[in-house]
N, C-alpha and C positions, 0 to 999 in steps of 0.2 A: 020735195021741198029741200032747197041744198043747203046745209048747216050754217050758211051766212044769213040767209034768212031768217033764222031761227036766233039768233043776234039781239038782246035790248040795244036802247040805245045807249046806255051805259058801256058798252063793250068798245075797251080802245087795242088799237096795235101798237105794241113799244118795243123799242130796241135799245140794247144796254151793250156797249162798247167798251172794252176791258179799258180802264183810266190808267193815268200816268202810274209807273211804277218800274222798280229796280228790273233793266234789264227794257222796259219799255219806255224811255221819258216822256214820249208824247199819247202813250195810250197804245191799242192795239185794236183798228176798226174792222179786224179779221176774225175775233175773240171776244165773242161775246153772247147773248140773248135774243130770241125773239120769243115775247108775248103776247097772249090773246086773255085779256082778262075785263073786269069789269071794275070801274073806276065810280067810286061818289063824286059829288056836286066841288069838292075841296081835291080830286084828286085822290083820295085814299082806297084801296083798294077796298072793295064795298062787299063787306063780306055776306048781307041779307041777298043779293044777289048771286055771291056767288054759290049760296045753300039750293036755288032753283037750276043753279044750268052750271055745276059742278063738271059736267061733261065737255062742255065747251068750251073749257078754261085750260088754253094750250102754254104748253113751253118748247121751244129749240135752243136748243144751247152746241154752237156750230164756234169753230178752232180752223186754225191757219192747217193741221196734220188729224188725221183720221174723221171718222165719221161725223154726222151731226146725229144728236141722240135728240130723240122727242119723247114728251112725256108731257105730266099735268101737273095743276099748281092744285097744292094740297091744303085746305085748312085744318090744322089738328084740335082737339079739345083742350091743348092747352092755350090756345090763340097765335101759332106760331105757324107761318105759312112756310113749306114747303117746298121742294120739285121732286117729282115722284116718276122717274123715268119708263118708257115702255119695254125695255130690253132687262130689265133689271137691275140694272147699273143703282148704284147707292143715291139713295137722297141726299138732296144738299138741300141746303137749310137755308131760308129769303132771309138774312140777318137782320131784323127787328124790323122789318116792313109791318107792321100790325099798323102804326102810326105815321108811315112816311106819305109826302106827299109827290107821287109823279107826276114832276115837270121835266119840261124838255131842259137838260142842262144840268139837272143835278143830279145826283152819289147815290148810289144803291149800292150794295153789300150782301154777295152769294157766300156762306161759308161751304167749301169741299172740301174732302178729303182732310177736316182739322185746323185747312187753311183757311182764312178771312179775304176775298176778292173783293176791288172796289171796282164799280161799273159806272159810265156815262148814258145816262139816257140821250139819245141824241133822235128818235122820232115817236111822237104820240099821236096817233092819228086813226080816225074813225074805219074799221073793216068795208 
C-alpha cells in the first residue's frame, strides 16, 4: 500500500513562498515550503489527526543555494508546532500556527536560526 493511500481526507499539500521582504520586494518563489499535513473543517492544522498518522506529516524546506532539507511537522506538549528535520539540522519553530488558518494567499511565519520569516501560501491542494 503506498503511503498516499494511507492519506485521510483531511491531508492537504501546501506550499509557502518566502513573501515580500528587504532584499526581495516581491517575495522569493524559489524559497520556500512544502507541506503534507492535515487540515480541519476551518483550515487549521488538525491536531486529533495529526496524533494518528504523526508519520505522514511531511516538511521540505527547498532555497534558491544548497540542498533541500526534509523533515516532519512536530507537535510539542506545549501546543507549539515545529519542523524537525531528518539530517539533524535545527528545528525551526511554525510561529504561532496553533490557531492560523491555511488559505491560499495568506501569511505564515517560520522562526530559524532566532530570525522570524514570513511566508505566502500560494497552493493548498488535496495529495
Amino acid at each position: 500500500m503506498s503511503e498516499t493511500a494511507q492519506l485521510t481526507a483531511k491531508f492537504r499539500r501546501i506550499r509557502m513562498e518566502l513573501a515580500q521582504k528587504k532584499g526581495h520586494p516581491v517575495g522569493n518563489p524559489h524559497e520556500g515550503y512544502d507541506l503534507l499535513v492535515p487540515l480541519d473543517d476551518c483550515g487549521r492544522l488538525d491536531a486529533d489527526e495529526y496524533k494518528h498518522h504523526q508519520s505522514l506529516c511531511r516538511i521540505r524546506r527547498f532555497r534558491p543555494k544548497g540542498a533541500d532539507l526534509y523533515g516532519r511537522l512536530v507537535h510539542k506538549p506545549d501546543g507549539q508546532w515545529y519542523f524537525e528535520y531528518a539530517n539533524g539540522d535545527r528545528d525551526e519553530l511554525a510561529f504561532q500556527w496553533s490557531g492560523e488558518h491555511f488559505l491560499w494567499g495568506e501569511y505564515m511565519s517560520v522562526q530559524s536560526g532566532g530570525t522570524i520569516h514570513t511566508f505566502r501560501i500560494t497552493l493548498i491542494e488535496k495529495p
